[in-house]
N, C-alpha and C positions, 0 to 999 in steps of 0.2 A: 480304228482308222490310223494311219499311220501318218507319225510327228510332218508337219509342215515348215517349211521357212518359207519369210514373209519379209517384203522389203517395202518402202513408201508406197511402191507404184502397185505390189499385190495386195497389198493389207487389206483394204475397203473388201474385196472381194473373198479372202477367208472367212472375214468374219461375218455375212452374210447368212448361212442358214444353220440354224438349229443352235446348240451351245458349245462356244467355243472360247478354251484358252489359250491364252497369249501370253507366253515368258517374254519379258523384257530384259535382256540381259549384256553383256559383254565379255571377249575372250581376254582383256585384263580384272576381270572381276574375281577374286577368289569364289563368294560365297556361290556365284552366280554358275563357278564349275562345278562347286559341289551339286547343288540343286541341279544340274539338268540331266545327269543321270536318273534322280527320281522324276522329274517332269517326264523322261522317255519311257520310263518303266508303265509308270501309272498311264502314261500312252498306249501302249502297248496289250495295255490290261480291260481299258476301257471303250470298247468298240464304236458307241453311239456319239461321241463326244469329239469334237474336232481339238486339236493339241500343236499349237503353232507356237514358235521361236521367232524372235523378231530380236536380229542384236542392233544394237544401240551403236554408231561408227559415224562417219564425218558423212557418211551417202545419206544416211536414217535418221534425220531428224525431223523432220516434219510429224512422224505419228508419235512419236515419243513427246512433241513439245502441246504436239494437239489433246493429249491425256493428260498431260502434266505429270509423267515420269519423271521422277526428283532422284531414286532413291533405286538402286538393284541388289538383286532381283526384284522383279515386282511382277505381278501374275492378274491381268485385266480378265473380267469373265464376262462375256459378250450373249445375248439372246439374241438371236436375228439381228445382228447387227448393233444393238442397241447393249450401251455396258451396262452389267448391273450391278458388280462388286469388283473388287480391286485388293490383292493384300501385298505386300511388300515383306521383303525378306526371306530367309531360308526355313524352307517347311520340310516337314520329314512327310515320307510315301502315305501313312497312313492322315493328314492332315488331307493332304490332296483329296486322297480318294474320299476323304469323307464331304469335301466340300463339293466333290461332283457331285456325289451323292446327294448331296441338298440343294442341290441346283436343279438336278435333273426334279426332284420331288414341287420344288416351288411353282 
């Protein structure tokens, strides 16, 4: 499925069916440039999985204050809408993929 951007007004609605993540990030963030080439790739890779960006700006505060994003990157994993894990920071391609992977299994 391919990467999505997500603003206050879309979000509720991404995140909605099946399992999906959620980069929380911003274009002055270094770590958060590095990482979204891997967040797209492992998009890219993983069909069944929805893969949204949500940057963090003076418009976007409401969903980032309603999670309690402190900290970027930070990566929400959502089941039908409902969150069920959360990791913060820069992961390398094979981290990701393995955590879909355990997502998808639980």
């Amino acid at each position: 499925m391919a990467l999505q951007h997500a603003n206050d007004e879309t979000f509720p609605s991404m995140i909605g069916d099946g399992i999906t993540l959620v980069d929380f990030w911003a274009t002055w963030c270094g770590p958060c440039r590095m990482f979204g080439p891997i967040f797209e790739s492992v998009s890219e890779k993983i069909g069944d999985v929805n893969f949204v960006k949500f940057e963090i700006d003076e418009t976007n505060r409401r969903t980032p204050a309603k999670y309690g994003i402190r900290s970027i990157p930070s990566v929400l994993a959502f089941k039908n809408g409902e969150l069920v894990e959360a990791r913060t920071g820069l992961m390398d391609e094979e981290t990701v993929t393995a955590w879909v992977n355990e997502l998808k299994a639980s």
